[in-house]
C-alpha positions in Angstrom: 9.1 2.6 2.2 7.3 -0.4 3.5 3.7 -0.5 3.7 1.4 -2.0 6.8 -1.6 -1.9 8.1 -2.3 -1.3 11.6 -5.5 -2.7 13.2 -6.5 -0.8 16.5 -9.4 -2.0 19.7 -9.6 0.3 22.1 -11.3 0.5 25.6 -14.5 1.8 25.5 -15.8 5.3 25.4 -12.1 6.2 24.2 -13.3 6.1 20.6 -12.5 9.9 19.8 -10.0 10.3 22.2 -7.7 7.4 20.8 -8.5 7.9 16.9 -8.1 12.0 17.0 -4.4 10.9 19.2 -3.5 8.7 16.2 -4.4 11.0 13.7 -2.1 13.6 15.4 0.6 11.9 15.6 1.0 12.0 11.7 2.1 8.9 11.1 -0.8 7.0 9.4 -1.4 8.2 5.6 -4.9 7.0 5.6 -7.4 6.1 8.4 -10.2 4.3 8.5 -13.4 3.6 11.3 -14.3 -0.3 10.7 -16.6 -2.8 11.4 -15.9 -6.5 13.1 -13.3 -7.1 15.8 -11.2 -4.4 15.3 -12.5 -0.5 15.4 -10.0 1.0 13.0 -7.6 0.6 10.6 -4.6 2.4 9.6 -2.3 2.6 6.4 1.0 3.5 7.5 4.1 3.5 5.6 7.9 2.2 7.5 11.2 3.8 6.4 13.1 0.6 4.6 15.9 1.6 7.3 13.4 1.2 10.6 12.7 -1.7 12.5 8.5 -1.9 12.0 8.1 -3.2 15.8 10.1 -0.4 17.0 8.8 1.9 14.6 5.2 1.3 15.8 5.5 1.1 19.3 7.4 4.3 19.5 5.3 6.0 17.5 1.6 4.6 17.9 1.2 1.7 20.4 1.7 3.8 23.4 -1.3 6.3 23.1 -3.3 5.4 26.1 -6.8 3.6 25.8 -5.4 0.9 22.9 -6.4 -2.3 24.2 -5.2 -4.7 21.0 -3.5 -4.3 18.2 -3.2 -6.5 14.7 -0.2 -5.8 12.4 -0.4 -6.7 9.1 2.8 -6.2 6.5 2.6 -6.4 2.7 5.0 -7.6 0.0 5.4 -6.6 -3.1 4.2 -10.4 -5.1 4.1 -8.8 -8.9 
């Protein structure tokens, strides 16, 4: 499994609406409200065997009321 985190902004006044849609799509192993440019953040971990664009966009990015996304992937360094 690959692990990345997903950075979501949303149009306003969608706040519960879009987090409680992420959250049941059961995709995200931790989620997290956040402060600064972005309004949450999400721990998700990608099958070795999926493409992490597709894997995203089919399963997140195309709950209405997400304005912006930021995509961050790890590596293992040690």
């Amino acid at each position: 499994m690959r692990c990345v985190f997903v950075q979501f902004r949303w149009a306003p006044g969608k706040t519960y609406e879009v987090a409680d849609a992420i959250y049941d799509r059961e995709v995200v192993s931790e989620l997290y409200s956040t402060s600064g440019d972005y309004d949450l953040i999400a721990k998700v971990y990608i099958p070795e065997e999926e493409d992490v664009g597709h894997y995203l966009s089919n399963r997140l990015f195309d709950i209405p009321g997400i304005v912006r996304t930021q995509t961050t992937m790890t590596f293992k360094a040690f």
